[in-house]
C-alpha positions in Angstrom: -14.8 -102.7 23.5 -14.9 -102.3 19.2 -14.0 -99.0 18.2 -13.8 -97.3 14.9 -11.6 -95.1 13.4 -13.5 -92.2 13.2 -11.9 -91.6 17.0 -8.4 -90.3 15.8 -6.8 -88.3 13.1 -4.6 -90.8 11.9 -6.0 -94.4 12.0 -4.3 -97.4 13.3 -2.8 -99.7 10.3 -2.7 -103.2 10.3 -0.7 -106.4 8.6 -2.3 -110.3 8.0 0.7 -112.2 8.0 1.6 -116.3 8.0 0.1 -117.7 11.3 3.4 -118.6 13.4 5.2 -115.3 12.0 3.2 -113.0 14.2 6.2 -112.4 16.2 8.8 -111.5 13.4 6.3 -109.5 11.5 5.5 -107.3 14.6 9.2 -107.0 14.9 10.0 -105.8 12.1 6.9 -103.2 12.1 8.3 -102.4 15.9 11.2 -100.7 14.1 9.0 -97.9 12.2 6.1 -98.0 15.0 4.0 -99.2 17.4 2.7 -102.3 17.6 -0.3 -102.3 19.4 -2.1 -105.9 19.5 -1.7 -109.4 18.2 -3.6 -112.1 17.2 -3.4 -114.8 14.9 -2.9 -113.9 11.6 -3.4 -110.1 12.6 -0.7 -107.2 13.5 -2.2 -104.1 14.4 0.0 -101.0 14.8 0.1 -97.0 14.8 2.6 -94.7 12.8 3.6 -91.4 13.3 3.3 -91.1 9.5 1.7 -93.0 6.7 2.7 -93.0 3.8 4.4 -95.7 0.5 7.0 -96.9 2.9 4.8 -98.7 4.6 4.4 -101.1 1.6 7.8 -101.9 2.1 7.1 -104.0 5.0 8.6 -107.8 4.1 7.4 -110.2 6.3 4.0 -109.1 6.0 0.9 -110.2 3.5 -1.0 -107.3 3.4 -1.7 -104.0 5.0 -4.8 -102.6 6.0 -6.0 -98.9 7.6 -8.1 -100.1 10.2 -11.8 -99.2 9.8 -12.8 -101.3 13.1 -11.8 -104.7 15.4 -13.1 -106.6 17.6 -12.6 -109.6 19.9 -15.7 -110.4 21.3 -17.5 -111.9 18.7 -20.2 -114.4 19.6 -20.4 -116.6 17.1 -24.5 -116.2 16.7 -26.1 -114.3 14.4 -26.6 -110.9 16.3 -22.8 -111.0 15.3 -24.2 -109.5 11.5 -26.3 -106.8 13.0 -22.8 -105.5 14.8 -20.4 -106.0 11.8 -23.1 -103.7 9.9 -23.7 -101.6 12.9 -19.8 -101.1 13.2 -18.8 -100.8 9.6 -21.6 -97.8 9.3 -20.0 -96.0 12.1 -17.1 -95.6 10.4 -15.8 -92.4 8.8 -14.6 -93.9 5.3 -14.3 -90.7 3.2 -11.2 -90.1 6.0 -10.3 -93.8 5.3 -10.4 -92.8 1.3 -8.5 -90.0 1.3 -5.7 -91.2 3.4 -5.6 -94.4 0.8 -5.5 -92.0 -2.2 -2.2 -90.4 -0.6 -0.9 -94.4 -1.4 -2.8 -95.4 -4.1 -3.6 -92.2 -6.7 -7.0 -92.5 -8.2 -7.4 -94.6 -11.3 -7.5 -92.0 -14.3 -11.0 -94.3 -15.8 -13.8 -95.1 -13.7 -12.7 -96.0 -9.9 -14.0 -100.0 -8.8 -14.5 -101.3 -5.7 -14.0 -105.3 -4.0 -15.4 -106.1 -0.7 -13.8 -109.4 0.6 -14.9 -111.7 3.3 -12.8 -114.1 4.8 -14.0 -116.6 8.1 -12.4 -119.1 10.1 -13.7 -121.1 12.9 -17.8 -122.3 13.4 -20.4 -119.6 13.3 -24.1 -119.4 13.9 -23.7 -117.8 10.2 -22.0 -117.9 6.4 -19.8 -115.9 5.1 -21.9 -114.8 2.6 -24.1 -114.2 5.7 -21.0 -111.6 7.2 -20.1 -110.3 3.9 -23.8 -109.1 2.8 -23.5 -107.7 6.4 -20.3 -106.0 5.0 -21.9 -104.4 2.2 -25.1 -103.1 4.3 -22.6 -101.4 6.4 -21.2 -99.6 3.0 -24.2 -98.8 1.8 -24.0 -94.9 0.4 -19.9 -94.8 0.7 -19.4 -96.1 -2.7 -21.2 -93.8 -5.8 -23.1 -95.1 -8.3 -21.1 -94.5 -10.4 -17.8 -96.9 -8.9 -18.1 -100.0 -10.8 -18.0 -103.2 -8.6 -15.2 -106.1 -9.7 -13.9 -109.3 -8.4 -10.4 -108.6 -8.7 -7.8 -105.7 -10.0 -10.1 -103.5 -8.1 -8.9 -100.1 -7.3 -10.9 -99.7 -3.8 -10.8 -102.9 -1.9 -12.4 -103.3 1.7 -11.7 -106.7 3.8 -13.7 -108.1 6.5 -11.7 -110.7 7.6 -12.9 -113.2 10.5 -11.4 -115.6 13.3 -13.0 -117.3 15.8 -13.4 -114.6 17.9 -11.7 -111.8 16.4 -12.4 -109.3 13.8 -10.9 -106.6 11.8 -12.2 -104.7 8.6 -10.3 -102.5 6.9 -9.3 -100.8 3.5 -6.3 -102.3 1.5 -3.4 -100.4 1.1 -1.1 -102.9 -0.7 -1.2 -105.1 -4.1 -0.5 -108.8 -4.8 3.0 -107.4 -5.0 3.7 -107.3 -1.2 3.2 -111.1 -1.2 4.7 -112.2 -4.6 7.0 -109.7 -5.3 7.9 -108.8 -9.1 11.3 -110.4 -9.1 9.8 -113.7 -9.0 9.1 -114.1 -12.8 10.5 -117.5 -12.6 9.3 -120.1 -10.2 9.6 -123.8 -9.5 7.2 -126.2 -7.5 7.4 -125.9 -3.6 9.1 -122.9 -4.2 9.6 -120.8 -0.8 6.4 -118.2 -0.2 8.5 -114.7 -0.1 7.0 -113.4 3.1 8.4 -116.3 4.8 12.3 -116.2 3.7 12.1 -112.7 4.4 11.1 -114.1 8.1 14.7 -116.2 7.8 16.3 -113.1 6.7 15.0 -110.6 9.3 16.2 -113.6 12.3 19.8 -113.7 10.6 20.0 -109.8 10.5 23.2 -110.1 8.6 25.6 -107.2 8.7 27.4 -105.4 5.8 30.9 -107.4 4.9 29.3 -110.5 6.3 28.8 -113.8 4.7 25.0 -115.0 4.4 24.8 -118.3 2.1 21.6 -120.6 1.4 22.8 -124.2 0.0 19.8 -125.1 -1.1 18.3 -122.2 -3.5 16.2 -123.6 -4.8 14.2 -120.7 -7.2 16.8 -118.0 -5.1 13.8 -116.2 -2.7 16.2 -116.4 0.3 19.2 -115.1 -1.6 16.5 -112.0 -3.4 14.8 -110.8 0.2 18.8 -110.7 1.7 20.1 -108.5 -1.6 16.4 -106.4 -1.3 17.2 -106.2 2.8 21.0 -105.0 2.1 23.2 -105.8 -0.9 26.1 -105.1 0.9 26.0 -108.8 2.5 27.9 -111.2 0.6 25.1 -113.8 -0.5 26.4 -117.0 -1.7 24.1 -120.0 -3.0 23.8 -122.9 -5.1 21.4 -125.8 -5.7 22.2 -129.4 -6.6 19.9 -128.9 -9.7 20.8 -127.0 -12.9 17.7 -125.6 -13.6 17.7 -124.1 -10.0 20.7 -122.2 -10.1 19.8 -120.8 -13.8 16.3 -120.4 -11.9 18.2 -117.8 -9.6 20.4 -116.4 -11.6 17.1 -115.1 -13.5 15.1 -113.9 -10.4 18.3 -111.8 -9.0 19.4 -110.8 -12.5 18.2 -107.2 -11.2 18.5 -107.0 -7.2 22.3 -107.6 -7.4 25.5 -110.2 -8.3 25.3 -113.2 -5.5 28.3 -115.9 -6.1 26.2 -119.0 -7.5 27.2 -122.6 -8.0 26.2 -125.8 -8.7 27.1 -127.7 -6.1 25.9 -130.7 -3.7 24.9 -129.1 -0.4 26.2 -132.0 1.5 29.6 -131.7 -0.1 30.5 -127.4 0.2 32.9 -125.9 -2.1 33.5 -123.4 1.0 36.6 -123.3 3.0 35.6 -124.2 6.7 34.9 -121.6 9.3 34.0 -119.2 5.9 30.3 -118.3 6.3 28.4 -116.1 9.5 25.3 -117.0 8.2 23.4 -120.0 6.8 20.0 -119.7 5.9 18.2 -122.1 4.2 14.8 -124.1 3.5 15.9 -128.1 3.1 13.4 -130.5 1.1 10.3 -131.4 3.0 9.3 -135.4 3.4 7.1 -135.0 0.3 9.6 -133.6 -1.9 11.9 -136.6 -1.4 11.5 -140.1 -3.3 10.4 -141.5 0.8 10.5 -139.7 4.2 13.1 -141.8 5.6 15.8 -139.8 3.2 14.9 -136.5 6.0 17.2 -138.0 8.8 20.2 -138.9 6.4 19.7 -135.7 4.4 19.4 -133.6 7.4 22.2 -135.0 9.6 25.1 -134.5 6.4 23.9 -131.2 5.5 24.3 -130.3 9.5 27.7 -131.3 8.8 28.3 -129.6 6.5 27.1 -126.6 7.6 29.0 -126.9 11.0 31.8 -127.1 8.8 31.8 -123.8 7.0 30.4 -122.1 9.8 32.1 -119.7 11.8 32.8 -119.9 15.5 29.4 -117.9 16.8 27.8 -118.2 13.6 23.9 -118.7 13.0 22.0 -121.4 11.1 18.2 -120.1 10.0 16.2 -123.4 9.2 13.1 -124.1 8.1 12.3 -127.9 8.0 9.4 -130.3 8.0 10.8 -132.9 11.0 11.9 -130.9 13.8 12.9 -133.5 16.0 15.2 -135.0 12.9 16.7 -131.8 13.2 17.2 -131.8 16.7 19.3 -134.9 16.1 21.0 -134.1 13.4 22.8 -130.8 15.2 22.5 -132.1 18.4 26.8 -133.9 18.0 28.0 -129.8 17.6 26.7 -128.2 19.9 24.2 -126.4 18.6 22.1 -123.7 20.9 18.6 -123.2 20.0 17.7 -119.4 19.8 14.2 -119.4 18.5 11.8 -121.7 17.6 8.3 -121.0 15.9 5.6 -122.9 13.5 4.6 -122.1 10.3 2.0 -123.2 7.6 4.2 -124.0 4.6 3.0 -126.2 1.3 0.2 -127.1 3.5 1.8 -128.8 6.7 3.1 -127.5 9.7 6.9 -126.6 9.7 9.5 -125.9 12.1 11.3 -122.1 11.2 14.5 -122.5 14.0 17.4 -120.3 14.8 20.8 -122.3 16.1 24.1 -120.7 17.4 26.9 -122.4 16.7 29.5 -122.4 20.2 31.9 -119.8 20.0 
């Protein structure tokens, strides 16, 4: 059955996240509240409070109050007349004033966004569902709120899949999926969301050692220093420009040891590290895909080297199953295994224990 949030006092919040980091995401909101459902794509959850912290999340792209959801769309057109039906039901002046409490009022005129996002085959357009969006609004916004296609200071989201549906009112910024202390980038560089995925599987403790040989712009090493500084990151990158990359990303989250180095050949004295977590180069970042099974199989190595008896390797990679053969002579146990969307092809985010 939809329901709106009219229904409680404190509405239910939720997160779009990477499809294949449903899981992680609802973990890490499971440490400051309920999750309630999942879907693709979607988290919902309840707090006992809301408030800033909850732009904090890491593994998440967005957060939303929840206006209303659904599951049972039907993929005709009578689907419109319920998304305006539903949205109109929906006490947004409660919606407003709890997003004020996160986001002050602009001191000029306040703007407004509506955004419309669809996946799958409908009897409709978008455009169809997100004129059905605004019908639904009609009367909450004044006259006098100006409408904008981006930098908006009042943005609502009806975002469709398949089946499911949820429309809600942004609480965070392009921040929570871009962060501010990537002012330097490089192409392929790692989407932030998902290294903070690698980092919330390697839960590293204080005093232990959490290294990513393959930095590439640094995003591993910055979401482990943001998570807790008192890890001691170590990276390096086989290119230059990478490690000065890093060194100008983290120049303000903390001091990681950083090296130019060959990630095949370690500078690291064996059984050293509890922790490796890194992102090697996908088939289309090498000169030809038959470099992955070479590549893969010295760096796994390597990385059995410096590891520590019990330790944990975090990988994402494009060729699972070169993986799987590349560990496969240590030992390796597989903890978790999930996939993600990354550059545009599917990828393999795994968790390995190496014997104790």
């Amino acid at each position: 059955m939809t329901r709106t949030r009219s229904e409680t006092t404190l509405p239910a919040c939720y997160a779009i996240v990477l499809p294949g980091l449903e899981e992680i995401a609802g973990d890490e909101i499971a440490s400051r509240g309920e999750v309630k459902k999942t879907s693709r794509g979607v988290v919902v959850f309840r707090l006992d409070e809301i408030d800033r912290r909850l732009l904090t999340l890491r593994t998440t792209e967005d957060v939303f109050l929840l206006a209303w959801g659904t599951d049972s769309l039907t993929y005709r057109a009578t689907d419109l007349e319920s998304i305006e039906r539903w949205t109109a039901k929906v006490d947004w002046p409660h919606l407003l004033r709890i997003h004020h409490t996160i986001r002050p009022r602009p001191t000029g005129k306040p703007t407004y966004r509506l955004v419309t996002q669809m996946e799958g085959k409908h009897g409709y357009l978008r455009r169809d569902a997100g004129k059905a969006l605004a019908r639904g609004l009609a009367g909450v916004f004044p006259d006098s709120w100006k409408p904008v296609e981006e930098n908006a200071s009042i943005e609502v989201w009806l975002t469709i899949d398949q089946a499911t549906a949820v429309c809600g009112l942004r609480l965070s910024d392009a921040d929570m999926r871009h962060r501010t202390y990537k002012h330097e980038h490089q192409p392929a560089s790692l989407r932030p969301t998902v290294a903070a995925a690698m980092v919330w599987l390697a839960r590293a403790r204080a005093g232990e050692v959490f290294a990513d040989p393959m930095c590439g712009a640094g995003t591993i090493l910055a979401e482990q220093l943001v998570c807790d500084s008192r890890v001691c990151v170590i990276g390096g990158d086989i290119e230059r420009s990478a490690v000065r990359m890093t060194r100008s990303n983290l120049s303000r989250l903390g001091d990681p040891l950083l090296n130019h180095w060959d990630a095949r050949r370690l500078p690291l004295a064996p059984r050293s590290v509890d922790h490796v977590v890194s992102n090697p180069p996908f088939g289309k970042q090498l000169s030809s895909p038959t470099q992955i099974g070479p590549l893969y199989r010295a760096i796994a190595r390597e990385y059995d080297r410096v590891l520590r008896p019990g330790g944990q390797a975090i990988l994402l990679v494009s060729d699972a199953e070169a993986l799987r053969e590349a560990v496969e002579p240590f030992g390796w146990k597989v903890k978790k295994r999930t996939r993600v969307l990354v550059l545009g092809q599917m990828a393999q985010l795994s968790v390995w224990r190496k014997p104790a």
